[in-house]
BALOBA-1460 file (C-alpha; in Angstrom, 3 decimals):
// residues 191
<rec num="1" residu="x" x="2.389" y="-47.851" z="-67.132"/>
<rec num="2" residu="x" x="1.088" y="-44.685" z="-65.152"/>
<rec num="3" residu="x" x="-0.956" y="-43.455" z="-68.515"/>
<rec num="4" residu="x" x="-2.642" y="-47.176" z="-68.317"/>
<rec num="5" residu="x" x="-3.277" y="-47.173" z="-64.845"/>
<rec num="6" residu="x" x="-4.484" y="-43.486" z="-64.428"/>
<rec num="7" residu="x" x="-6.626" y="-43.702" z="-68.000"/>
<rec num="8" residu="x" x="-8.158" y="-47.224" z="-66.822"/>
<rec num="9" residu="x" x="-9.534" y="-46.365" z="-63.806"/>
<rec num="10" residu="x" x="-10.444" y="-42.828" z="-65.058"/>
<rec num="11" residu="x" x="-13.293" y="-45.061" z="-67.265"/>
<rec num="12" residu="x" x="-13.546" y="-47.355" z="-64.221"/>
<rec num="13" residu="x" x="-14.625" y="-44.254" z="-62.231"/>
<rec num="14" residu="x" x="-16.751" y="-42.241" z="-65.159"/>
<rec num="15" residu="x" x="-18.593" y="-45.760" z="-65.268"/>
<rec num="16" residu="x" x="-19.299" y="-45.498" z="-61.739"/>
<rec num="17" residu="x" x="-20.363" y="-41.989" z="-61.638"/>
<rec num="18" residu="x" x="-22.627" y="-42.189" z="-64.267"/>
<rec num="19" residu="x" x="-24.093" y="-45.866" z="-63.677"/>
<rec num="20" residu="x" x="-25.041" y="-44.150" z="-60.616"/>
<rec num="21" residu="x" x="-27.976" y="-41.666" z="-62.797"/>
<rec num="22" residu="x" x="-28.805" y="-44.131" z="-65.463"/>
<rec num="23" residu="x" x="-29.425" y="-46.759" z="-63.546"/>
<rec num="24" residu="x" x="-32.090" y="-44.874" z="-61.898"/>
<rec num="25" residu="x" x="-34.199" y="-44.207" z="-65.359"/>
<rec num="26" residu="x" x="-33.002" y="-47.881" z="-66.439"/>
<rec num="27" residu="x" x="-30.472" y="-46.263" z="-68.857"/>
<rec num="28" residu="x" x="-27.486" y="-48.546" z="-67.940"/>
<rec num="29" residu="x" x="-26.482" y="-49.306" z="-71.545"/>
<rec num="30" residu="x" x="-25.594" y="-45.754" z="-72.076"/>
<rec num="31" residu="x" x="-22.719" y="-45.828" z="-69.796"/>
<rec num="32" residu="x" x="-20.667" y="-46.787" z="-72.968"/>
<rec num="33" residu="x" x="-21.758" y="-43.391" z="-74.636"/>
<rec num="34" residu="x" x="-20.398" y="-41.858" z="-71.659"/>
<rec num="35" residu="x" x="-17.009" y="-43.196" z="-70.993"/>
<rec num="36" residu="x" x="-16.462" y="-43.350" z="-74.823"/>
<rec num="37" residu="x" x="-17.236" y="-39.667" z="-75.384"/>
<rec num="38" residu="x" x="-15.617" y="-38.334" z="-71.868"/>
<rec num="39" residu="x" x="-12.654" y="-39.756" z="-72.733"/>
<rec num="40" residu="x" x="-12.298" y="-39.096" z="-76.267"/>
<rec num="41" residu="x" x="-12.950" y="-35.705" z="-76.172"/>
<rec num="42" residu="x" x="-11.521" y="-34.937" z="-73.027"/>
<rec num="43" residu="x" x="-10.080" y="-37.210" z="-70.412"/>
<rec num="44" residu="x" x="-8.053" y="-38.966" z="-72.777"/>
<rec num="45" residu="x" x="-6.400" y="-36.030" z="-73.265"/>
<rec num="46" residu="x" x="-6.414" y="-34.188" z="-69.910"/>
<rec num="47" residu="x" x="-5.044" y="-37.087" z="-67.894"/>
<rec num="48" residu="x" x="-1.968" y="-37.840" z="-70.617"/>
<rec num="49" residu="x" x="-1.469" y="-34.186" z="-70.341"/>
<rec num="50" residu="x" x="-1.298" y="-33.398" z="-65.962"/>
<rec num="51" residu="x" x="1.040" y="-37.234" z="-66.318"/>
<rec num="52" residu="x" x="3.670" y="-35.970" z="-69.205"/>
<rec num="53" residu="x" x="3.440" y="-32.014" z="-67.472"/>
<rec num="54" residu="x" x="4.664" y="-34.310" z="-63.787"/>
<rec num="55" residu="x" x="6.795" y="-36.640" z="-65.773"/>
<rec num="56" residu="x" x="8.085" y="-35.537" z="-68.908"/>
<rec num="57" residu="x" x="7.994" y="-31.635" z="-68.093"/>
<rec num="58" residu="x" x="9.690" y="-31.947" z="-65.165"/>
<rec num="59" residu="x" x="12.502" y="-34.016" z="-66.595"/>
<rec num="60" residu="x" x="13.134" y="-31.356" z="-69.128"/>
<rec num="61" residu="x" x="13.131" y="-28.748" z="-66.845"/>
<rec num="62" residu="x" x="15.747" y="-30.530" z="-64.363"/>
<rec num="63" residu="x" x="17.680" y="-31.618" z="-67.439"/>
<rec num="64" residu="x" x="18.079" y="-28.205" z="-68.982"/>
<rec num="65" residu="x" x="18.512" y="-26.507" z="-65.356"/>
<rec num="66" residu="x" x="21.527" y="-28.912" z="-64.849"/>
<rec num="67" residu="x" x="23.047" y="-27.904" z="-68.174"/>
<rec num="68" residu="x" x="22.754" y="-24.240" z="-66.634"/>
<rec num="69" residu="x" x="24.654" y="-25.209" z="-63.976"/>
<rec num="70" residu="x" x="27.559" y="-27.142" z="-65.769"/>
<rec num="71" residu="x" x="27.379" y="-24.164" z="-67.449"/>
<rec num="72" residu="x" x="26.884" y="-26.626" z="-70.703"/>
<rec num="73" residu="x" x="24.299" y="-23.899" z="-72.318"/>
<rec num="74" residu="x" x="27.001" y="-21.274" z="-71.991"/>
<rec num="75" residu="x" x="29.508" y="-23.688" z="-73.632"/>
<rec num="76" residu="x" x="26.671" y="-23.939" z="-76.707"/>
<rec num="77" residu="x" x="26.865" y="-20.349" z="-76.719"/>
<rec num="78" residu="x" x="30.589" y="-20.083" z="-77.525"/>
<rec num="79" residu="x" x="30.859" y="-22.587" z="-80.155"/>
<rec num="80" residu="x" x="28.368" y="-20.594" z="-81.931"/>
<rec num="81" residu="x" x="25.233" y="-22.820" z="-81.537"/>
<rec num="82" residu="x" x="21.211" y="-21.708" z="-80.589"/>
<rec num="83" residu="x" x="21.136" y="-23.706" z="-77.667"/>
<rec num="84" residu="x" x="16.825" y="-23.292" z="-78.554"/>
<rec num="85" residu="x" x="17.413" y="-24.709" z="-81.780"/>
<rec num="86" residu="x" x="19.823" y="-27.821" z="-80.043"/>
<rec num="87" residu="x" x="17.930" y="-28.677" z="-76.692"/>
<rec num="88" residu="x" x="14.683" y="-26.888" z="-76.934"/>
<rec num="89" residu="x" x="13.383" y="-27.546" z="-80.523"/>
<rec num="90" residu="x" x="13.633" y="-31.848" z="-80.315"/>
<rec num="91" residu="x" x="12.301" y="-32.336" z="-76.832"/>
<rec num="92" residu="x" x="9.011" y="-29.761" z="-78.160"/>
<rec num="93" residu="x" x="9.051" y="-31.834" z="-81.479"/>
<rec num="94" residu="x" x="8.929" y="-34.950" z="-79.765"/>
<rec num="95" residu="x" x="6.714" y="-34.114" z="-77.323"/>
<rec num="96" residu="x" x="4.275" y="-32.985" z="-79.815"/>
<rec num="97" residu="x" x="4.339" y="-36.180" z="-81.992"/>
<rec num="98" residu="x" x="4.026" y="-38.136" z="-78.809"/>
<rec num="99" residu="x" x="1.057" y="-36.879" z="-77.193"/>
<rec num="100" residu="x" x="-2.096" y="-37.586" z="-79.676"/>
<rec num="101" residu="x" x="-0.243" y="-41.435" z="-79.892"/>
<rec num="102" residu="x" x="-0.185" y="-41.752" z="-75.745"/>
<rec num="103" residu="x" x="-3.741" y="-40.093" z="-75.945"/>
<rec num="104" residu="x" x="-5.025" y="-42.296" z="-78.282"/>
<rec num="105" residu="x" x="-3.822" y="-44.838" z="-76.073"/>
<rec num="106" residu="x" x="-5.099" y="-43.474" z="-73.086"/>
<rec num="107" residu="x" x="-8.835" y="-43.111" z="-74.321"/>
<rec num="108" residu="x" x="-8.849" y="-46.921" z="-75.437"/>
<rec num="109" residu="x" x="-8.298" y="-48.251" z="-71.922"/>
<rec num="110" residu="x" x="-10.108" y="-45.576" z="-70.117"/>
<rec num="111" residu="x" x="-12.882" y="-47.144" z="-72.678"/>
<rec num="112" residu="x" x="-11.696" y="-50.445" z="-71.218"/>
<rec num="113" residu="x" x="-12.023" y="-49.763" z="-67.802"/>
<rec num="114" residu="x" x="-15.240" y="-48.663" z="-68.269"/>
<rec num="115" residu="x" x="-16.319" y="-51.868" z="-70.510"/>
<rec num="116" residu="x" x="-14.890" y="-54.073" z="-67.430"/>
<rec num="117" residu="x" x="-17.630" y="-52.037" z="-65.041"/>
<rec num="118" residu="x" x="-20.510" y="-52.371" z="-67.471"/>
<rec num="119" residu="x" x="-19.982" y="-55.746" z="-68.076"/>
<rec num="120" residu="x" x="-19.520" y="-56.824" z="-64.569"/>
<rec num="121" residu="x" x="-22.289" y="-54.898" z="-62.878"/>
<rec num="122" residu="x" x="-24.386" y="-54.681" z="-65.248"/>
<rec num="123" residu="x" x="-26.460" y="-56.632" z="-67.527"/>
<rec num="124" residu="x" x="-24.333" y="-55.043" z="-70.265"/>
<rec num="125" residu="x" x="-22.628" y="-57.777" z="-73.299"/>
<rec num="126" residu="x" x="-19.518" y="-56.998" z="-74.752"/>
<rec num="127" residu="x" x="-21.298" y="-56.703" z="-77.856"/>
<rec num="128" residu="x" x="-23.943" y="-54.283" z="-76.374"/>
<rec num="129" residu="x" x="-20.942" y="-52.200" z="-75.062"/>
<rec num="130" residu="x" x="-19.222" y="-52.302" z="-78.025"/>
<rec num="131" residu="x" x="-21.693" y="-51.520" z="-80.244"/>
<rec num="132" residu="x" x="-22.817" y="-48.327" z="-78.541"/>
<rec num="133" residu="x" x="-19.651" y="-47.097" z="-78.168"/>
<rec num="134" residu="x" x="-18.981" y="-47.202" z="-81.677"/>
<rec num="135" residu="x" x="-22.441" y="-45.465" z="-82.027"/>
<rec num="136" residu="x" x="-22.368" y="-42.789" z="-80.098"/>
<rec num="137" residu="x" x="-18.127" y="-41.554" z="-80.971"/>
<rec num="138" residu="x" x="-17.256" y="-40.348" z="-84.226"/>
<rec num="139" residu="x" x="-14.354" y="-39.483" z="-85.855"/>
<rec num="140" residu="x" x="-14.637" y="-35.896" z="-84.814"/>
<rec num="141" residu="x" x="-14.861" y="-36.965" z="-81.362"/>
<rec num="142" residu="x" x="-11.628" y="-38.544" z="-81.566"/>
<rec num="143" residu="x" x="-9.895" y="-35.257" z="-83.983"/>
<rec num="144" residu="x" x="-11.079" y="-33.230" z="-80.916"/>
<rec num="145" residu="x" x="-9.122" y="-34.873" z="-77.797"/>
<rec num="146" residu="x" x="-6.118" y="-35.304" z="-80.538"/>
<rec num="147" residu="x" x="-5.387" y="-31.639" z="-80.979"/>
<rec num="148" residu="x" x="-5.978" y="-30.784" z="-77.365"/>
<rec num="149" residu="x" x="-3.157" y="-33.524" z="-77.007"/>
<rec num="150" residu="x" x="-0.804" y="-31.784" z="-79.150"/>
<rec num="151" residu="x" x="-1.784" y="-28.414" z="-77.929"/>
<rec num="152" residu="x" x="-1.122" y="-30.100" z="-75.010"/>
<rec num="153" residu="x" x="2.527" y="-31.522" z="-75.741"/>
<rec num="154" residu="x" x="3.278" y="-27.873" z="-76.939"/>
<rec num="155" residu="x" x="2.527" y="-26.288" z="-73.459"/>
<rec num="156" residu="x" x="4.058" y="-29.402" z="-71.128"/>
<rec num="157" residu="x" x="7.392" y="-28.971" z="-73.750"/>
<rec num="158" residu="x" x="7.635" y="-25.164" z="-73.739"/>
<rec num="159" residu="x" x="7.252" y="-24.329" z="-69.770"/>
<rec num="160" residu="x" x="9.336" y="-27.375" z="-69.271"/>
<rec num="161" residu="x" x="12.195" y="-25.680" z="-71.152"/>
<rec num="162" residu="x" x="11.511" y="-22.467" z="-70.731"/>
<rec num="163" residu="x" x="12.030" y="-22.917" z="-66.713"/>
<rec num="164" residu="x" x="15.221" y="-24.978" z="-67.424"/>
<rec num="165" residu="x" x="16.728" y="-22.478" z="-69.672"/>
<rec num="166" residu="x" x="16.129" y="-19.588" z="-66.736"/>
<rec num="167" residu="x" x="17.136" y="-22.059" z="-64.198"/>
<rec num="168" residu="x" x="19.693" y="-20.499" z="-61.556"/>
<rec num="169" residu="x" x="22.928" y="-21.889" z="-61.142"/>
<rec num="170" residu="x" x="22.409" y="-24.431" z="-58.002"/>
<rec num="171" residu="x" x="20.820" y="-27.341" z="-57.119"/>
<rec num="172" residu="x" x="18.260" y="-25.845" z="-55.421"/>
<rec num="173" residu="x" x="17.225" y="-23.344" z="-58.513"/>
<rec num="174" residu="x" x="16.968" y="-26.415" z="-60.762"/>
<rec num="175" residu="x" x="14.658" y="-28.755" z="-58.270"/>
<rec num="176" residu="x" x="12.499" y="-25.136" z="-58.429"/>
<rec num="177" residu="x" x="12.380" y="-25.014" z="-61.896"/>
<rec num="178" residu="x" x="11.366" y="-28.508" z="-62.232"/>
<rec num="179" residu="x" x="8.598" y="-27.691" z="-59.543"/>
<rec num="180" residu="x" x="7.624" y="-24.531" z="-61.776"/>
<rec num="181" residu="x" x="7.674" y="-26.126" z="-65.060"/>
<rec num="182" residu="x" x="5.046" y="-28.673" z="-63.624"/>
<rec num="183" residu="x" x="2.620" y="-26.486" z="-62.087"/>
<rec num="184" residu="x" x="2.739" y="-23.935" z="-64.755"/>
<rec num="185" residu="x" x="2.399" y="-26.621" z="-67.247"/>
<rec num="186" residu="x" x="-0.805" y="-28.384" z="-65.167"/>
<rec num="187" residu="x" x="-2.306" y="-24.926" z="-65.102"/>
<rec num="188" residu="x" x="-2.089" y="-24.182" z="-68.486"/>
<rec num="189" residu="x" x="-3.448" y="-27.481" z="-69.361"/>
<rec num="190" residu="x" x="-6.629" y="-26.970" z="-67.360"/>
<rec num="191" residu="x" x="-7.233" y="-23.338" z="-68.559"/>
């Protein structure tokens, strides 16, 4: 639900923005070109990313931390068991495979959002809109926000356990790892 509310009006806002320009050289019907390439190529992709780093890297981090303090890591330890290879490996696996799908999600309704401002402003069809969109993105468009999503998943994944694993052993060490995983996760994203 927050991917499809953040990605919609992220199109509903790119429409805006550049409806503002085009409109001025009568260019309206490019708005589609746009949203469509903004958000394949990047905001798809950005915008899953800074949501899973708050949501998903956080959780990892505050999960892992409170292993460290139930001292459940330790107890991996002793029965002879990578606790990288039993809690760190699956959550960076799954965040990986998950990322390019949410993405992919997340550039179709930011493409919706901005279809919805075209076509209700403007003297855009859906047709028009449609057909533009498909004109102006190309496969490689869409190749290029996917790996930035699973680069993406990688980064959100690894700080998120990496700041759980060297959590402290109280409460308040594991809400600062989660706080840690997320910013260092939203930075790395953005560099």
């Amino acid at each position: 639900p927050i991917v499809t509310l953040i990605s919609f009006l992220v199109g509903v806002i790119l429409a805006f923005v550049g409806a503002v320009q085009l409109a001025s050289f009568g260019a309206q019907i490019f708005i589609a070109d746009l949203v469509g390439l903004a958000m394949a190529r990047e905001m798809g992709a950005l915008m899953t990313g800074v949501i899973m780093a708050g949501r998903t890297g956080a959780a990892f981090a505050a999960q892992l931390g409170t292993m460290q303090v139930n001292q459940e890591v330790d107890a991996l330890r002793t029965l002879g068991l990578s606790p990288i290879e039993m809690l760190v490996v699956p959550r960076v696996l799954a965040l990986v495979l998950m990322m390019p799908l949410l993405t992919l999600y997340a550039i179709l309704i930011g493409m919706l959002g901005g279809m919805m401002i075209s076509l209700s402003l403007f003297e855009i069809t859906f047709v028009q809109y449609w057909n533009q969109t498909w004109g102006a993105l190309t496969l490689s468009q869409f190749v290029i926000g996917l790996v930035k999503s699973l680069v993406f998943g990688a980064l959100i994944a690894v700080f998120g356990c990496y700041q759980g694993i060297r959590a402290g052993g109280s409460a308040a060490a594991v809400g600062d790892a989660a706080t840690s995983a997320v910013v260092a996760a939203i930075v790395a994203i953005v560099v």
